[in-house]
C-alpha positions as CSV (number, residue, x, y, z in Angstrom):
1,X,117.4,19.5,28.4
2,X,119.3,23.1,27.8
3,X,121.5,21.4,24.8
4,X,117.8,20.3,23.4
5,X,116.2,23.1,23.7
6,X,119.1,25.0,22.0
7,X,118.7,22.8,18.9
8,X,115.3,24.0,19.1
9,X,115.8,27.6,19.4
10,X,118.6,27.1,16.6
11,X,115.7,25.4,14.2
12,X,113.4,27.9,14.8
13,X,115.9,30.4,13.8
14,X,116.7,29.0,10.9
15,X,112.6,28.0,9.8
16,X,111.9,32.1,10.3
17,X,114.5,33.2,8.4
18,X,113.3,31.1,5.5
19,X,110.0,33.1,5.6
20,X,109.4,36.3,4.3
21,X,108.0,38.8,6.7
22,X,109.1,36.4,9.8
23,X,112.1,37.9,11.8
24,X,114.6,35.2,12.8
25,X,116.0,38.1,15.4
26,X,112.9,38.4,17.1
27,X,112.8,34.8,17.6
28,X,116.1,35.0,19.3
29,X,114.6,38.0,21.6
30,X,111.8,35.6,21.6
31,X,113.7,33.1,23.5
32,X,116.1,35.0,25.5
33,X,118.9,34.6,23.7
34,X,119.7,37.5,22.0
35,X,122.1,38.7,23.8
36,X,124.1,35.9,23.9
37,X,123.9,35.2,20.5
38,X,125.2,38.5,19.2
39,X,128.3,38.8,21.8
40,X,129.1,35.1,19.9
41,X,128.6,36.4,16.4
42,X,130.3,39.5,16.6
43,X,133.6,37.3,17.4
44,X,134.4,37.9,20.6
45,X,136.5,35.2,21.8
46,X,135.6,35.6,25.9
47,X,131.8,34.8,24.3
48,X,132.8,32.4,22.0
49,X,134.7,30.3,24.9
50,X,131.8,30.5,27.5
51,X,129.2,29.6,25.0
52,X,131.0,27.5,22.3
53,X,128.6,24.0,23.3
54,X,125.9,26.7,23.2
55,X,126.8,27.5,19.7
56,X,127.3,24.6,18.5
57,X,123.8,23.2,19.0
58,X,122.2,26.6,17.9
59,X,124.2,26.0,14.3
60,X,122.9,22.4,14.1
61,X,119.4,23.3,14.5
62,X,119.7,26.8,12.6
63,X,120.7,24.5,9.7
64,X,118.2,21.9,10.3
65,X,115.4,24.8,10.3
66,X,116.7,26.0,7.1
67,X,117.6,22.7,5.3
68,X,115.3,20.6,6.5
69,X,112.2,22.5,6.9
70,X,112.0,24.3,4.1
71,X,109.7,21.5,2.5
72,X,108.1,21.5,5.5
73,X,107.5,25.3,6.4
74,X,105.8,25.5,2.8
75,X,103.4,22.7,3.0
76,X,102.5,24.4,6.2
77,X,102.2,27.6,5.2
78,X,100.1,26.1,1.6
79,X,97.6,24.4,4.0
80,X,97.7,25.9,7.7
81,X,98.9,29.7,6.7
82,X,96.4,31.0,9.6
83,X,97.4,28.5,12.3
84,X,101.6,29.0,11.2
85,X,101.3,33.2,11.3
86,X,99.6,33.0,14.8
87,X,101.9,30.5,16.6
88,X,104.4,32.9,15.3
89,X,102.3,35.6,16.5
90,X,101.8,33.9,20.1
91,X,105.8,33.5,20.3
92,X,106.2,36.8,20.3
93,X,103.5,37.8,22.9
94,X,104.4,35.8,25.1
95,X,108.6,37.3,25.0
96,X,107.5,40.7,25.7
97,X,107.4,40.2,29.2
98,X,111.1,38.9,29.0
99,X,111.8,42.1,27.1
100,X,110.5,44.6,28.7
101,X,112.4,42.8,32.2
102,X,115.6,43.0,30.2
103,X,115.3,46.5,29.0
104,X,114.9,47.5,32.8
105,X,117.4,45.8,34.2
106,X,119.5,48.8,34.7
107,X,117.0,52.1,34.3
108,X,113.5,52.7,33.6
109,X,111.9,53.8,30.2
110,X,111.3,57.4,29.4
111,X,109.7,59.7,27.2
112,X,112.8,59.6,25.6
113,X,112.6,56.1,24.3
114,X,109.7,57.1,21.8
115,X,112.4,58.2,19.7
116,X,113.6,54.8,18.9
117,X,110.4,53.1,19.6
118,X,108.7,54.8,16.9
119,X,110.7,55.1,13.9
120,X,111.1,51.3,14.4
121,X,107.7,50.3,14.4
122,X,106.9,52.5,11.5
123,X,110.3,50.3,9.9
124,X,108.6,47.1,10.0
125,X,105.0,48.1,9.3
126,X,106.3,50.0,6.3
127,X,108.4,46.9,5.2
128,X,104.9,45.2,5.6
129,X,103.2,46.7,3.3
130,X,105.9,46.7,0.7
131,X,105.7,43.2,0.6
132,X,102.1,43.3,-0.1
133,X,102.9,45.2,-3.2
134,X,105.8,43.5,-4.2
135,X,105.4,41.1,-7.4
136,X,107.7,38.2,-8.5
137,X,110.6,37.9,-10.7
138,X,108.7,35.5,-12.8
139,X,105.4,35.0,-14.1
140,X,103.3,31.8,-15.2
141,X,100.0,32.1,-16.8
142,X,97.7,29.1,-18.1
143,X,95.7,29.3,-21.1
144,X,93.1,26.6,-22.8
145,X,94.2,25.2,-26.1
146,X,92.2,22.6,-28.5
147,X,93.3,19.4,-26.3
148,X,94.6,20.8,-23.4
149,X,96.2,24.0,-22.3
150,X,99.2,26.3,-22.9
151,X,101.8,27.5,-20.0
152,X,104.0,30.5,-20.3
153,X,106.8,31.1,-18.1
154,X,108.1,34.9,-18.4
155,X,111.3,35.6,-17.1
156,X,111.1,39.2,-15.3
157,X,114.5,38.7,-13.8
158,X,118.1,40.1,-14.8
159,X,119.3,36.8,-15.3
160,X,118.7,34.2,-17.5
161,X,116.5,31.1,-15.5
162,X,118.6,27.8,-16.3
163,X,117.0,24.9,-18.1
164,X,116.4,22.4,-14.8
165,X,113.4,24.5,-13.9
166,X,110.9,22.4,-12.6
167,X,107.1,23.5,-13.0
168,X,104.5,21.5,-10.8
169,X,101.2,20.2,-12.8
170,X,98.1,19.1,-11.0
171,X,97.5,16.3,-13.4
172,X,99.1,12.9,-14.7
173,X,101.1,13.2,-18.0
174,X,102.9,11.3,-19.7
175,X,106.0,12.2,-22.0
176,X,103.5,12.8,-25.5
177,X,101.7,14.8,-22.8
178,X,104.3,17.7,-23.0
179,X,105.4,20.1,-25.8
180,X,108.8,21.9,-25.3
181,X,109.4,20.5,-21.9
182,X,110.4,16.6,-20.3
183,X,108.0,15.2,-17.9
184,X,110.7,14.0,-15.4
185,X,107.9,12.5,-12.8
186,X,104.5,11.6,-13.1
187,X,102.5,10.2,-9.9
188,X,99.0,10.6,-7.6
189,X,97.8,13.0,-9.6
190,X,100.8,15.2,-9.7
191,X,103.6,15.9,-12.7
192,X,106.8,17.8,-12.7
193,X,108.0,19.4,-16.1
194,X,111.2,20.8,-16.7
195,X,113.5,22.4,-19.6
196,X,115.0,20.6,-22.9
197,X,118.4,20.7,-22.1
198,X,120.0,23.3,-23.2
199,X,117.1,25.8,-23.5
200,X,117.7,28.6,-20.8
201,X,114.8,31.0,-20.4
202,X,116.7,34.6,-21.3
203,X,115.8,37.6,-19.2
204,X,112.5,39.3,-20.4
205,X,111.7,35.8,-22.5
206,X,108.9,34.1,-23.1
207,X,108.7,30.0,-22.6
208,X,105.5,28.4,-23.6
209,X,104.6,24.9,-22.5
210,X,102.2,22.5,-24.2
211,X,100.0,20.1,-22.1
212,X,97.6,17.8,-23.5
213,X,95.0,16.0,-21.1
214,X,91.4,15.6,-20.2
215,X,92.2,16.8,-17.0
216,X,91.3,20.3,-15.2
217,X,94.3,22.4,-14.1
218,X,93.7,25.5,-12.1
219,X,96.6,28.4,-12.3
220,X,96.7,28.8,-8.8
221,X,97.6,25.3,-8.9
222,X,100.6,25.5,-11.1
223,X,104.4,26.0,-8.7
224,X,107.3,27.2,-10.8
225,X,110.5,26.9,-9.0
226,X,114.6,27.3,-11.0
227,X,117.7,29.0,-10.2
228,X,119.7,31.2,-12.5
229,X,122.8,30.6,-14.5
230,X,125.8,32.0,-12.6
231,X,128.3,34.9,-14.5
232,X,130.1,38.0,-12.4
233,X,127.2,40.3,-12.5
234,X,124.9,37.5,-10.5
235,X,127.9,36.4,-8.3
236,X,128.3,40.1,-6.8
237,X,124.5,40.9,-6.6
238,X,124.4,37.6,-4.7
239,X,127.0,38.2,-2.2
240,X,126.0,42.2,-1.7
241,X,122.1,41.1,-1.6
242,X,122.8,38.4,0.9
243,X,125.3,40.4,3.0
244,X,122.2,43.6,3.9
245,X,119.8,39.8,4.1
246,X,122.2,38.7,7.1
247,X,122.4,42.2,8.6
248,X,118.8,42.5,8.5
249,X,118.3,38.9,9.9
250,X,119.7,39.6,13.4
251,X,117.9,42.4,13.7
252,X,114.2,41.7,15.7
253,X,111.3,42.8,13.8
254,X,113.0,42.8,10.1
255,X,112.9,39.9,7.7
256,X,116.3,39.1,6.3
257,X,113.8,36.8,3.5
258,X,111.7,39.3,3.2
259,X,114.8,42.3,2.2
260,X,116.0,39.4,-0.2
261,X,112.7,39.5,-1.9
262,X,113.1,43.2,-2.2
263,X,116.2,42.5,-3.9
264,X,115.0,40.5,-6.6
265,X,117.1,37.1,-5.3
266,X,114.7,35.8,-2.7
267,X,113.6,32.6,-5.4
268,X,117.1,32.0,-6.2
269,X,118.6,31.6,-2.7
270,X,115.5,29.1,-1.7
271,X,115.9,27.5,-4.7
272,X,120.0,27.2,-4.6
273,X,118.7,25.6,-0.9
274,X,116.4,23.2,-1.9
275,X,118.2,21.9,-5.3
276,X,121.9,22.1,-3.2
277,X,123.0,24.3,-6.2
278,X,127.0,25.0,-5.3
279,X,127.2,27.8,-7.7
280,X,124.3,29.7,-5.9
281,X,125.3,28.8,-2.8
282,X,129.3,29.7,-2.5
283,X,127.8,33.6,-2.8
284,X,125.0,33.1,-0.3
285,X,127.4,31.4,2.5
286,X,129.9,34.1,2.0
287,X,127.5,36.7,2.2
288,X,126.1,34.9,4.9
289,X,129.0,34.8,7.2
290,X,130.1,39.0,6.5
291,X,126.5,39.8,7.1
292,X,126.2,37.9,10.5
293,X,129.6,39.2,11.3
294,X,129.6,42.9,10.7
295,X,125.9,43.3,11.6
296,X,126.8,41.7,15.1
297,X,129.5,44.0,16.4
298,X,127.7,47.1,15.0
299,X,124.4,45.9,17.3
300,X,126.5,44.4,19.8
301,X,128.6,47.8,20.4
302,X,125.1,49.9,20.6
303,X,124.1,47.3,22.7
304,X,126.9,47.9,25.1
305,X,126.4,51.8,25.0
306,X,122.6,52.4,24.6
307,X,121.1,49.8,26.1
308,X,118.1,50.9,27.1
309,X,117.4,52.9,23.3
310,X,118.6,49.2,21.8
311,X,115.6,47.7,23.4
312,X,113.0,50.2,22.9
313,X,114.0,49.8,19.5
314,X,113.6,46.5,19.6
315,X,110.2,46.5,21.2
316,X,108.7,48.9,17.9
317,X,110.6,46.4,15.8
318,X,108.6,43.0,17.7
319,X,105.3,45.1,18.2
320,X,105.4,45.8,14.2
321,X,105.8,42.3,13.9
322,X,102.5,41.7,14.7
323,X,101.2,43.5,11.7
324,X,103.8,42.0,9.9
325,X,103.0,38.3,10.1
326,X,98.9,39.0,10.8
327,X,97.5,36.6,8.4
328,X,94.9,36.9,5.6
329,X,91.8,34.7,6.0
330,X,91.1,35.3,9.9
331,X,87.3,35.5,10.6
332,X,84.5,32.8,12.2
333,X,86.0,29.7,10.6
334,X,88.0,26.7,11.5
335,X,91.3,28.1,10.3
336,X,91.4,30.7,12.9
337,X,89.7,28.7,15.7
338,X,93.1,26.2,15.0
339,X,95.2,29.4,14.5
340,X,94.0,30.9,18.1
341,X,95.0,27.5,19.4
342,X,98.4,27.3,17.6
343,X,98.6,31.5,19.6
344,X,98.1,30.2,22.9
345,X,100.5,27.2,22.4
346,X,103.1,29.8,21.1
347,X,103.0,32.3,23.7
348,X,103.4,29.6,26.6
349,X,106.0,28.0,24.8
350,X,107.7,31.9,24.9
351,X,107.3,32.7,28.1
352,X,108.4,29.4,29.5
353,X,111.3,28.8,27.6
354,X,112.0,33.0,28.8
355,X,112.0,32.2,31.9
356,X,114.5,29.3,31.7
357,X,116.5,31.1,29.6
358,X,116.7,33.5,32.8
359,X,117.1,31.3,35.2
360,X,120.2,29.7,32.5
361,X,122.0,33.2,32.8
């Protein structure tokens, strides 16, 4: 049961780091294992020793939750966005009563604990709202023609986009369908088009896509996804990019995702993921690894000294998570009546798994 429920706490780890705005370190906090985990990640062999089966299943499922359930986590979010935010929402409600108990272990909070509690709530909230604002590295607007319509992909990036992008149509085509693209599947109702070999879309360029068909495509509709071509410049933004991403990924409250969005490489990691792109992805696991490693010991050594400041921060960070992850769309409809279901069945799930993760220690 434990080495199950590891693999669990491991793949949900690895599903909320995948999300933007969804903090993979308060799902740790979230399970009672946060702790543990960052004693293990900052190397310290003692740790590593006494939790090293532990470990292992965490990693299995951390990659399962980012390998396998990426496909996954997006049809959800495309079809049950409400229901997915508050399960997440109800996960962390139901650890705060695990938090606060671990906070106190030792002393009591104090005025004095506004001073962390604070500044990290305003962190996350502020890191909210950012994202709201924050646009894409890419653009893809539809347009009628005589016959059928026009796409254009814009490159906004730094980089140029290379020619296996793959751009998802709402419609059946055929190869004398397409203009200046290969229709590489065709079936229910759904085709993917991708680049003539050899034609890279530079940065600040223009693609333009010819589709002719009787049949109506909506723009919300259309799903561009493509990694870039790898040089130095890319390489380094990678591995510095990813390194503050895997910092910020331990940390409860912040969305490693979400500061890899910010940074402009957020598409290009999940894309790397999903396509298994070794170029993209030698960067990523490096940066990965430093990230983990060096943003471990620094929380684990505060952790050690300022325990009870550690946790207050961390309780701004989790209680700003809740305007974080709040979705769009709640109101008197069925989406919300299965998203206060999908709360409830979060936050029991919390506090239960809590308070085995207690009784564990």
């Amino acid at each position: 049961m434990e080495h199950l429920l590891n693999l669990i706490y491991g793949a949900v780890f690895g599903i909320a780091n995948v999300i933007p705005g969804v903090s993979g370190g308060t799902m740790m906090v979230v399970f009672g294992i946060y702790d543990k985990l960052i004693e293990v990640l900052s190397f310290k062999l003692s740790a590593i020793k006494k939790n090293i089966v532990f470990l292992l299943f965490f990693g299995i499922g951390a990659a399962a939750g980012i390998l396998g359930f990426s496909f996954v986590i997006s049809w959800l979010f495309e079809n049950f966005s409400v229901g997915v935010n508050m399960f997440f929402m109800g996960l962390i409600a139901g650890s705060i009563p695990l938090i606060i108990k671990t906070a106190t272990k030792e002393e009591k909070f104090r005025p004095m604990c506004l001073i962390a509690f604070i500044p990290a709530l305003a962190l996350v909230i502020g890191m909210a709202v950012l994202d709201k604002t924050s646009g894409d590295n890419y653009a893809v607007e539809l347009s009628n023609t005589n016959g059928g319509y026009t796409v254009t992909i814009e490159n906004n990036g730094n980089y140029a986009i290379k020619p296996d992008w793959r751009l998802t149509v709402p419609a059946d085509l055929s190869e004398q369908n397409a203009v200046n693209c290969t229709v590489k599947s065709s079936s229910n109702g759904v085709s993917v088009l991708t680049g003539i070999e050899g034609e890279s879309i530079a940065p600040g360029e223009k693609k333009t896509v010819g589709i002719i068909t009787d049949a109506t495509i909506n723009a919300d509709a259309l799903k561009l996804s493509f990694t870039y071509q790898m040089n130095v410049m890319l390489f380094l933004t990678l591995l510095g990019g990813v390194t503050l991403a895997a910092v910020a990924m331990i940390i409860p409250g912040v969305s490693g995702s979400f500061v890899m969005v910010l940074l402009g490489i957020y598409s290009t990691v999940i894309g790397a993921i999903k396509s298994l792109d070794i170029m993209i992805l030698i960067p990523t696991a490096i940066g990965v690894i430093i990230g983990i490693i060096f943003g471990a010991k620094i929380i684990s050594l505060l952790l050690k000294k300022y325990s009870l400041m550690v946790y207050s921060g961390i309780l701004g960070l989790v209680a700003g998570s809740f305007f974080a992850i709040f979705p769009d769309g709640v109101g008197f409809n069925i989406q919300t009546l299965i998203g206060a279901g999908a709360f409830i069945v979060g936050g029991i799930i919390s506090y239960i798994s809590g308070k085995y993760s207690t009784k564990a220690d």
